[in-house]
C-alpha positions in Angstrom: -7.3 19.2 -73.2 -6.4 15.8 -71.4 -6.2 15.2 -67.5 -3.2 16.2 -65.0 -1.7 13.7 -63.2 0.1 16.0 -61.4 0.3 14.7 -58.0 -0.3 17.6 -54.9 1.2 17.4 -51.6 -0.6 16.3 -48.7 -3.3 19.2 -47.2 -6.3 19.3 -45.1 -9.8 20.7 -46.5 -10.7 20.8 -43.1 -9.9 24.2 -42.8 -12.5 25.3 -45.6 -15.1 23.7 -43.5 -14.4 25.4 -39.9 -14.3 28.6 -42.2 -17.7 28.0 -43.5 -19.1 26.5 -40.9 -19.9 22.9 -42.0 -20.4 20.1 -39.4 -20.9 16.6 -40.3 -23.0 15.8 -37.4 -26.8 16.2 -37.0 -28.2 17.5 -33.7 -29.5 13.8 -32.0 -33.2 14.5 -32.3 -32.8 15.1 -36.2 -30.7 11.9 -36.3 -33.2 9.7 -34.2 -36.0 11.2 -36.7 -34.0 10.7 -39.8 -33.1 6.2 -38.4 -37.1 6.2 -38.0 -38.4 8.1 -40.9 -41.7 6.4 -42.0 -43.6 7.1 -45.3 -46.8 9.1 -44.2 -48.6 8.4 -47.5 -47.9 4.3 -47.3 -51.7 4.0 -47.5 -52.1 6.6 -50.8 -49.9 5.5 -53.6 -49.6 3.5 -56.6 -47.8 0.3 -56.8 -45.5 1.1 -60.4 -42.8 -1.4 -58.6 -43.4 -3.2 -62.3 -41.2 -0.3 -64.5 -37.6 -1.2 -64.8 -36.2 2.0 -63.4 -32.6 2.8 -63.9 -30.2 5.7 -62.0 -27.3 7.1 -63.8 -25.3 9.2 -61.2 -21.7 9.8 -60.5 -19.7 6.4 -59.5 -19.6 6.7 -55.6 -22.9 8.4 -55.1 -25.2 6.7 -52.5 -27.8 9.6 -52.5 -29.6 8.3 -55.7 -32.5 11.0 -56.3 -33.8 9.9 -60.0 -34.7 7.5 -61.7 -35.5 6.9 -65.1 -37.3 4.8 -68.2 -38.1 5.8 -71.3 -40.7 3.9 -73.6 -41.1 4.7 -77.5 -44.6 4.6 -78.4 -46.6 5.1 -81.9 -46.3 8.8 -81.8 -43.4 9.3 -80.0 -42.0 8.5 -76.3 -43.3 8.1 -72.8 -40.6 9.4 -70.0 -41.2 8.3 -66.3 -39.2 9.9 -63.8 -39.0 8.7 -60.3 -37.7 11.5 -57.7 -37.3 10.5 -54.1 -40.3 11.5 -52.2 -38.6 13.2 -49.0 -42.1 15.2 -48.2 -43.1 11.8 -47.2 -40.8 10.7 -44.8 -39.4 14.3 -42.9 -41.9 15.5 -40.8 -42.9 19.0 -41.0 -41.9 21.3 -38.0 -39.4 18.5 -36.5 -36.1 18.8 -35.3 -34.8 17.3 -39.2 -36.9 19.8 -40.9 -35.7 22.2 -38.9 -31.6 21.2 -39.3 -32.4 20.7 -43.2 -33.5 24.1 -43.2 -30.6 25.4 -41.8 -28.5 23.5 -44.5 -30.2 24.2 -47.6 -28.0 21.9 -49.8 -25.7 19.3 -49.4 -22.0 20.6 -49.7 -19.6 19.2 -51.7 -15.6 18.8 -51.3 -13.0 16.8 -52.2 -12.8 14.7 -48.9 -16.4 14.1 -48.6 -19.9 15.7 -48.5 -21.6 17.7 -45.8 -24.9 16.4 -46.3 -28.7 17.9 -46.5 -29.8 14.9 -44.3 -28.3 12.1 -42.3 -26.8 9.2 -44.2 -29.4 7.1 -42.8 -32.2 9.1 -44.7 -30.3 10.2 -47.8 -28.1 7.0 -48.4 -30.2 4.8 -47.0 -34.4 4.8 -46.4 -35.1 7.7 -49.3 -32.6 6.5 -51.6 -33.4 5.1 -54.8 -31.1 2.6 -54.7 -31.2 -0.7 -56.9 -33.5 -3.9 -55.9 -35.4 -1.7 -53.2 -38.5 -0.6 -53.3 -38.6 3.2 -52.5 -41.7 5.9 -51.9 -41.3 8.4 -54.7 -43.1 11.3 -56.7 -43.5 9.7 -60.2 -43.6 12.2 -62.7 -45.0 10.6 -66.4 -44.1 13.0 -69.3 -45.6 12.2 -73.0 -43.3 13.8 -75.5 -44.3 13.6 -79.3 -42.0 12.6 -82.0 -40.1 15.6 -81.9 -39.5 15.8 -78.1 -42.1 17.9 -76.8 -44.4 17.7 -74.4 -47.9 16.7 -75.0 -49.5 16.0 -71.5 -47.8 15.3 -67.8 -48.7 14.1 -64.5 -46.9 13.5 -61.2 -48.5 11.5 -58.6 -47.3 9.3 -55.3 -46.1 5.6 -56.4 -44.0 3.1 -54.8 -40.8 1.9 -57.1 -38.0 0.1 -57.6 -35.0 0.7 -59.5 -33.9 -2.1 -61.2 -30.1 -0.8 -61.8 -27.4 1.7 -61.7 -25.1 3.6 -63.8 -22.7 5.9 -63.9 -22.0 8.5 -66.5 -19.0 6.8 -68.5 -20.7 3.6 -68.3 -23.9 4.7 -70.3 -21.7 6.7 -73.1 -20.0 3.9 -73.8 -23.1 1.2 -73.9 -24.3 4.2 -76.4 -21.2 3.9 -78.1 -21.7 0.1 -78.8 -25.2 -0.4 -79.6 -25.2 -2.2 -75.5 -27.8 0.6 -73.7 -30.3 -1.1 -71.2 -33.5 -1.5 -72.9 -34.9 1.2 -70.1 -32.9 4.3 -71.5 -32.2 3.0 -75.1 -34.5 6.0 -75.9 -32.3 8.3 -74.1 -29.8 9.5 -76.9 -32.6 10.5 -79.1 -34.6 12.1 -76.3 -31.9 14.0 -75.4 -30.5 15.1 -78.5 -34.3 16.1 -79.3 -34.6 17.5 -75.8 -31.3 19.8 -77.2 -32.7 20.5 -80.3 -35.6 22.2 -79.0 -33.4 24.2 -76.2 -31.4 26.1 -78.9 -34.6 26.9 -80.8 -35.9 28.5 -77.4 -33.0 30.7 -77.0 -31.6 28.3 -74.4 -27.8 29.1 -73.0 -25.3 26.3 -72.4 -22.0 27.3 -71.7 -19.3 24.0 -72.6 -16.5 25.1 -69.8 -13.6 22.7 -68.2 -14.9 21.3 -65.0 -12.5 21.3 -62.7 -11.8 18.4 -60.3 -10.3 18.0 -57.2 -9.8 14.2 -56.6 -7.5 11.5 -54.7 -3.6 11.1 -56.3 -3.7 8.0 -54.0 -5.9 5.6 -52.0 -6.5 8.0 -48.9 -2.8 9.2 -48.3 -4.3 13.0 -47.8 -3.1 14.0 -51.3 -4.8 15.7 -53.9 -4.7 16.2 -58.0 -6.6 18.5 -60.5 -8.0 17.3 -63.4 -10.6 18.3 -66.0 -13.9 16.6 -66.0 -14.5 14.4 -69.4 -17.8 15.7 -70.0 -19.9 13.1 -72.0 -23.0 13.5 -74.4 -24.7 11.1 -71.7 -24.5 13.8 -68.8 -26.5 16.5 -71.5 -28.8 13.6 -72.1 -29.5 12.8 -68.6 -29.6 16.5 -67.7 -31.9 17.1 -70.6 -34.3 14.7 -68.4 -34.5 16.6 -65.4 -34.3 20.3 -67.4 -38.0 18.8 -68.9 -39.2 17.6 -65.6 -38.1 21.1 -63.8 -39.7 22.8 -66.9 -43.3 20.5 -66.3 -43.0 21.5 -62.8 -43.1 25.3 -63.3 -45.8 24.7 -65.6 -47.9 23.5 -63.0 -47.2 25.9 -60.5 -47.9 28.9 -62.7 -51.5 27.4 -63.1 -51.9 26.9 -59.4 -50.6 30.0 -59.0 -48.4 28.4 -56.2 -44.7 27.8 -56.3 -41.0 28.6 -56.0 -39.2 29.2 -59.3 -35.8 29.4 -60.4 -35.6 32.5 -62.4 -32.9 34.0 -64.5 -33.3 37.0 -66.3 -32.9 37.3 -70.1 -29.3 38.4 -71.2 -28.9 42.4 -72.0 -28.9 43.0 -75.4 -25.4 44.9 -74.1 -23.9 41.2 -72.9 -25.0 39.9 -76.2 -23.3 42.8 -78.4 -20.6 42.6 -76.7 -20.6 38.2 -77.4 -20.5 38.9 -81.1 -17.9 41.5 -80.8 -15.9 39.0 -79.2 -16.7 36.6 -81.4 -15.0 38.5 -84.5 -12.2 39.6 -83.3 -11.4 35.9 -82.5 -11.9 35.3 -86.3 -15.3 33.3 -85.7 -18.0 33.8 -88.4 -21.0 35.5 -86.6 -24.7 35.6 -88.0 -27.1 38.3 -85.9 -30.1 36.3 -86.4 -28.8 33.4 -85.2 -29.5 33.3 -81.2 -26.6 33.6 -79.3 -27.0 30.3 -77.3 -27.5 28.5 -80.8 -23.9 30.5 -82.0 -22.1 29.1 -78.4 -23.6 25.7 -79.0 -22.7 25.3 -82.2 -18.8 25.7 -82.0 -16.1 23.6 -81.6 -15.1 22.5 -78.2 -11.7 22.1 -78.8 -10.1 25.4 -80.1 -9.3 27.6 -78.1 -11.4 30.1 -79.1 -14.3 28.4 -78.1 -12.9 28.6 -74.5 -12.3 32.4 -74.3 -15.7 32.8 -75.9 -17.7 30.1 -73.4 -15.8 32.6 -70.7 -16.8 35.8 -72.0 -20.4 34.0 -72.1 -20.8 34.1 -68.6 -22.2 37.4 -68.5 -25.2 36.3 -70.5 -25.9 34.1 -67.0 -25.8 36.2 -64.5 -28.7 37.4 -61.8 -29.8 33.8 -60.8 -32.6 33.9 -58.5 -36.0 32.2 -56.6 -39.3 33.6 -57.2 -41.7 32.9 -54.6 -45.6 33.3 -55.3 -49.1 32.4 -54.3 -52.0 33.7 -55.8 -50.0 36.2 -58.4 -47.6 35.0 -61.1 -44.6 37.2 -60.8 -43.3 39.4 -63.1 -40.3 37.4 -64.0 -41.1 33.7 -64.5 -38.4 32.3 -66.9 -35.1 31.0 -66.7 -33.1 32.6 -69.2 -30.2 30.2 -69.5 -32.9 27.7 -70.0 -35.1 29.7 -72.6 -38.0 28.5 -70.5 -40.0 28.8 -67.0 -38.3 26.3 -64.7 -38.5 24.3 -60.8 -36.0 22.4 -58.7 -37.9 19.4 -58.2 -35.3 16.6 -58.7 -32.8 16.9 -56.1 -35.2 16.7 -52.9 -32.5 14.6 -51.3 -29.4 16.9 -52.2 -31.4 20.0 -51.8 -34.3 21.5 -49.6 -36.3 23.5 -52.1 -37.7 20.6 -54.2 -39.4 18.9 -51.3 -41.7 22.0 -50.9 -41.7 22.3 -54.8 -42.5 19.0 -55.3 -45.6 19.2 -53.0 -47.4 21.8 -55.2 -47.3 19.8 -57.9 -48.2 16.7 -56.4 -50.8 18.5 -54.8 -52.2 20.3 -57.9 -51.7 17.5 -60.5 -54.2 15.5 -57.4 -56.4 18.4 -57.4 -55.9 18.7 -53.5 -55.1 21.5 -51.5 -51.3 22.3 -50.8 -50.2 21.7 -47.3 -50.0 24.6 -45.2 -46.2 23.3 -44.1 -45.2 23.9 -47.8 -47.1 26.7 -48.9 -46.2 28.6 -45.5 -42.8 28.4 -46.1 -42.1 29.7 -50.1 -41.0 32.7 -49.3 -38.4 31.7 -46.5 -37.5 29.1 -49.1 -36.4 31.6 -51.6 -34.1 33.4 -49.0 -32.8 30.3 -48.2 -31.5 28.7 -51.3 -30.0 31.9 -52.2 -27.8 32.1 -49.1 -27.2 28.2 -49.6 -26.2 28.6 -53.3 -23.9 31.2 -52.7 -22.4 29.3 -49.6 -22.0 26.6 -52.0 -20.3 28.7 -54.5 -17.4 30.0 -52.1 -16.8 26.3 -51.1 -16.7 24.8 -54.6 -14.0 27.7 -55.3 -12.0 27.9 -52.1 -11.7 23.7 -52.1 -10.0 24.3 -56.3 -8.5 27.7 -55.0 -6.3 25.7 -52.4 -5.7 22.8 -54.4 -4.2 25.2 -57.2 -1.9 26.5 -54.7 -0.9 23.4 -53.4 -0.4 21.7 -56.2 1.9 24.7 -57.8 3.6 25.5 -54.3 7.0 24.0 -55.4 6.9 25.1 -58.9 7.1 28.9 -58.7 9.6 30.0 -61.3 8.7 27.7 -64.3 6.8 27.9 -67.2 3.6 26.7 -68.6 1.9 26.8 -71.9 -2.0 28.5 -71.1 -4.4 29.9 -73.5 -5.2 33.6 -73.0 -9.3 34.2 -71.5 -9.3 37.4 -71.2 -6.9 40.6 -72.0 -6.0 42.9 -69.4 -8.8 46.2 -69.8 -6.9 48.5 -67.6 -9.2 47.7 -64.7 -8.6 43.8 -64.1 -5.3 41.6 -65.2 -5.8 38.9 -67.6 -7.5 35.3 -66.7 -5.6 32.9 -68.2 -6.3 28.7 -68.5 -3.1 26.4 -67.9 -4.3 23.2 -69.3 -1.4 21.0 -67.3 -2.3 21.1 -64.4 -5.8 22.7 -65.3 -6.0 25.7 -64.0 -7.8 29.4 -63.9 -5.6 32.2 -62.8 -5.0 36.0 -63.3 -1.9 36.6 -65.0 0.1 39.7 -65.3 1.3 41.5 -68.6 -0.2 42.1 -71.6 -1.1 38.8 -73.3 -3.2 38.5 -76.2 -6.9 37.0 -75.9 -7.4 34.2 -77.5 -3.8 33.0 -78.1 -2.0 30.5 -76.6 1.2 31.6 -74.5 3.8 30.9 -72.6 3.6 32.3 -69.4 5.9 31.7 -66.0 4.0 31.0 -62.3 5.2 33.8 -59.4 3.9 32.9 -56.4 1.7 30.3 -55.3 0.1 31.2 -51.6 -1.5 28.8 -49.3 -2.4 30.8 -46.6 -4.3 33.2 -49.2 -5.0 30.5 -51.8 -4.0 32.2 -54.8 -1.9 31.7 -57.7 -0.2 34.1 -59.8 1.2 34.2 -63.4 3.4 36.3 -65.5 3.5 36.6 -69.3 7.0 38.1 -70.5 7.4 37.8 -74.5 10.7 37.3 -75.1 
């Protein structure tokens, strides 16, 4: 599956954000806090400004929230990770804590973000941007030989990244033998890292990203295309997966924290995974986890797609678990084989600020401040409003694209690959790879083959798309 170039006609996302409510601007208190922000722990932390940190986030991000190096040692590898240290520069109770609260993530879509704090803050003072020297949380991991951990700490440092990259630019320096001698280690932590989430049972579901990005150079017009996932995004993710998995660690002992739960598929789900899996002809072994089955097929037949989307139901029932004093009943995260924090997106996100301070807290062996331990529980309520928010603008910004992109070819014919057959009680979900799109379709067609089918109506005022399959 390659990218469209299919160029959209001009339209304005600014209607999705007066539906949701998103404003760019920040009441002028926040602001004025967020242009002074000051480190309140300038007199407490390490100076680690001597490790060569390195970033690897999308090309235009400003709002730089990691950082990495890795070091091999005798008996395996060292991994640092530097996370913007936002508990140290919002103050608790103020006008930004209370606007970030009210925000719970940044918000992302096609014409810009709606941001968790002011540019200022995020983009500028708590960034950790190359050559400047930054407060952060520095979490130090030890992994043996094989990739797991054997100790951890997180503690208060000053650093300073010493370079950015983007995604692309690190699979191809991987590609060439060219990586920067601060994430050389990074392909083999990673694939270790991966390794060691299929034995746990871990789920990772390879599906098309879909992108909404600029046909031209701010002329208000719009194109979909399909993300080119690299290996270097699932080793980079595999970094902050084993810093999120340290950080539940630590708040299970203290018996403090805020979790992100999942619970374990139904045996139902995975039944019903297999039984797809053989009627689309793929070999299927029932002692084999299911998450090792998805992850080991191929990513480019089209069976793999219908089965990645039938998959989803192994994911479903995300959630926060709030606790102090008693471990809850459900402490894993089942798509991640593994109990697991949000602690690496601070900027980005408002839970990992509080998460963060438990475990900088704990790992000091001080007592958690009463700001963050006060507010877990409203925390949990609300990330899972914010997530959901998020969800319905992710899918109304690709749900109006789609329509305007196909609004003047109604009446002709695509090839698509069949997702799901019609049940009786919901049409079939179809993928058009050109442009790349997911739509119902009406008819019969057959899951898991590819068709032709012929577009019916493309609606902007209700931003849907529709499909017909009609065998001749």
């Amino acid at each position: 599956m390659g990218m469209s170039r299919i160029a959209a006609p001009k339209l304005d996302f600014g209607v999705i954000r007066t539906e949701f409510g998103l404003v760019d601007e920040y009441p002028s208190d926040a602001l004025a806090e967020a242009r002074a922000a000051t480190d309140a722990h300038a007199s407490g932390r390490e100076d680690r400004t001597d490790l060569a940190l390195v970033t690897i986030d999308p090309p235009t991000s400003m709002d730089l929230d990691q950082a990495v190096h890795i070091a091999r040692t005798a008996t395996g590898f060292t991994v640092s990770y530097a996370i913007a240290d936002v508990g140290a520069v919002v103050v608790p109770g103020g006008a930004l804590d209370r606007e970030v609260r009210r925000r719970g993530q940044t918000f992302y879509l096609p014409d810009g973000s709606v941001r968790l704090h002011p540019r200022e803050l995020s983009e500028g003072s708590g960034s950790l941007l190359p050559e400047q020297t930054r407060p952060a949380a520095l979490w130090t991991i030890e992994l043996d030989a094989n990739g797991e951990v054997v100790e951890f700490s997180v503690r208060r440092a000053l650093v300073r990244s010493t370079a950015r990259f983007d995604y692309a630019g690190v699979q191809a320096a991987s590609e060439n033998g060219s990586l920067h001698p601060s994430i050389e280690a990074l392909p083999e932590v990673g694939r270790l890292r991966m390794a060691l989430a299929r034995k746990r049972g871990a789920i990772s579901l390879k599906l098309p990203d879909q992108e909404v990005v600029a046909a031209g150079p701010g002329d208000g017009r719009w194109r979909l295309e399909l993300h080119p996932h690299t290996e270097a995004d699932d080793w980079n993710a595999e970094i902050s997966l084993l810093t999120g998995m340290c950080a539940a660690k630590l708040m299970l002992d203290a018996k403090i924290g805020l979790l992100r739960t999942l619970p374990p598929p139904a045996s139902s789900a995975v039944s019903e995974i297999r039984h797809t899996a053989r009627s689309l002809g793929i070999a299927v072994d029932d002692s084999v986890p299911v998450g090792e089955m998805l992850a080991g097929l191929d990513p480019s037949l089209p069976s793999t797609l219908v089965l990645m989307t039938e998959a989803t139901s192994l994911l479903r029932g995300a959630g926060y678990a709030a606790f102090d004093g008693t471990v809850p009943e459900l402490t894993e995260h089942g798509g991640i084989g593994a109990p697991y924090a949000h602690v690496t997106a601070p900027l980005r996100r408002l839970s990992d600020r509080f998460a963060t301070e438990v475990c900088l807290a704990f790992s000091a062996g001080t007592e958690v401040p009463g700001w963050a331990r006060d507010s877990l529980v409203e925390l949990s309520e609300l990330m899972r409003a914010s997530d959901s928010q998020a969800s319905k603008v992710d899918r109304a910004c690709l749900d109006l694209t789609e329509a305007t992109v196909l609004s003047d070819r109604v009446g002709q014919s695509f090839e698509a690959v069949v997702l799901k057959e019609a049940d009786g009680k919901r049409d079939a979900e179809i993928f058009v790879a050109e442009p790349p799109v997911l739509a119902k379709c009406d008819g019969a067609p057959p899951e898991g083959k590819k068709v032709t089918v012929r577009l019916t109506d493309a609606n902007l005022q209700r931003r849907s798309v529709s499909f017909e399959y009609a065998p001749s």
